[in-house]
C-alpha positions, -999 to +999 in steps of 0.1 A: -274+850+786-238+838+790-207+851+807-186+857+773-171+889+764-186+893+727-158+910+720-140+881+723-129+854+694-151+823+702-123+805+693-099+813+720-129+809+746-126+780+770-155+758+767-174+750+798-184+715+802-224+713+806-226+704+842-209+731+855-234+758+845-269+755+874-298+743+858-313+766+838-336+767+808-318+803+794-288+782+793-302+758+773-321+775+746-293+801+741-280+800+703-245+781+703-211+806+703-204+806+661-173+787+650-141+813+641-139+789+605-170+781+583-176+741+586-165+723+553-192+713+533-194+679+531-172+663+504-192+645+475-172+616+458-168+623+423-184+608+397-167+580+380-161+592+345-151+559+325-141+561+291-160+535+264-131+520+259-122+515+298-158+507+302-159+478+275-123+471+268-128+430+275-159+438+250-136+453+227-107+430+228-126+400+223-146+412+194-114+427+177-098+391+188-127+369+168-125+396+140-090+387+132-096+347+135-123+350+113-096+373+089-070+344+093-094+317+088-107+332+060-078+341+043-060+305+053-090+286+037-091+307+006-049+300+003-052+264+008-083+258-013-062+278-044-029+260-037-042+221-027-008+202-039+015+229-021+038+213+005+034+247+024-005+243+027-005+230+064+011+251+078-009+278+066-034+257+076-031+259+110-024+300+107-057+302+125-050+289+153-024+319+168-055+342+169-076+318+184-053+313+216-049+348+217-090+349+222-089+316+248-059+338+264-085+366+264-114+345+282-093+334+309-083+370+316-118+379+320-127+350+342-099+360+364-112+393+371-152+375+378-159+376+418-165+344+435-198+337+427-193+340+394-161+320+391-182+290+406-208+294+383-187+293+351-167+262+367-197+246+375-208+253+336-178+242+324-178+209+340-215+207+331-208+214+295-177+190+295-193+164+306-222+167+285-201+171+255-181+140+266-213+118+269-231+131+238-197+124+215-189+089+230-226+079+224-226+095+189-196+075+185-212+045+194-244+052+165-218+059+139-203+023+152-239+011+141-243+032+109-250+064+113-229+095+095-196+106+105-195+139+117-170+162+118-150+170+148-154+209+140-192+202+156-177+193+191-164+235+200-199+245+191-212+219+211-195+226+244-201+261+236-239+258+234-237+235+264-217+258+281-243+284+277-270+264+290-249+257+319-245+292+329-280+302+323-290+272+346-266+278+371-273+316+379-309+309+379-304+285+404-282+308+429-308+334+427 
């Protein structure tokens, strides 16, 4: 078997490179010295434990965001529609319009935190949905010129918006 004392830590025993022992198989099959400390066991990462809230906070904001433009615009049509000769009704008219920059400052946040693929395919949707918008209005403007309806400009956000979507549908298909 081997020259060690097995009275002897295995620790504190020098360790013998391989080629200075001859050739031979008892050398080879003998079981290896054990280890004076137990080998750590392998460390497992932990499981990410997200709150909801951490989990869907853009989710959250956003919808809490709409909720209270929708609260304002509600509120700011039923005030003006009550009061139509007040001198104070435009301003209250445009109350609506704090919450919704809070929810355009709440988009851009989220596309700042998009990796690069995404970022190109939302600026490549927004130019798509820009320019489609941009065509579709100046030519509607041109069959009003010629008799067709007026329409109102509160058509154009949903417009982009739908266009928009469209956009982004297209352009992640294609960069599959």
């Amino acid at each position: 078997m081997t020259d060690q004392d097995p009275s002897q830590n295995p620790a504190d025993a020098p360790v013998d490179p391989l080629f200075t022992h001859p050739a031979s198989p008892f050398i080879q099959t003998d079981v290896p010295t054990p280890v004076a400390f137990a080998s750590p066991p392998s460390p497992t990462p932990p499981a990410a434990i997200y709150s909801t809230w951490v989990t869907y906070r853009t989710q959250f904001e956003f919808g809490l965001a709409v909720l209270a433009y929708l609260m304002v615009l509600l509120g700011s049509v039923t005030v003006v529609q009550a009061n139509p000769e007040a001198d104070w009704r435009y301003y209250v008219a445009v109350l609506p319009v704090a919450p919704a920059g809070f929810v355009i400052w709440l988009f851009v946040r989220a596309l700042a935190r998009l990796d690069e693929l995404q970022r190109r395919i939302q600026m490549q949707a927004f130019g798509f949905s820009l320019g489609a918008t941009a065509l579709v209005t100046f030519g509607y403007g041109f069959l009003e010129g010629a008799g067709m309806p007026h329409l109102s400009w509160t058509y154009v956000l949903p417009l982009m918006a739908l266009l928009w979507g469209a956009g982004t549908a297209t352009f992640t298909w294609r960069c599959r």
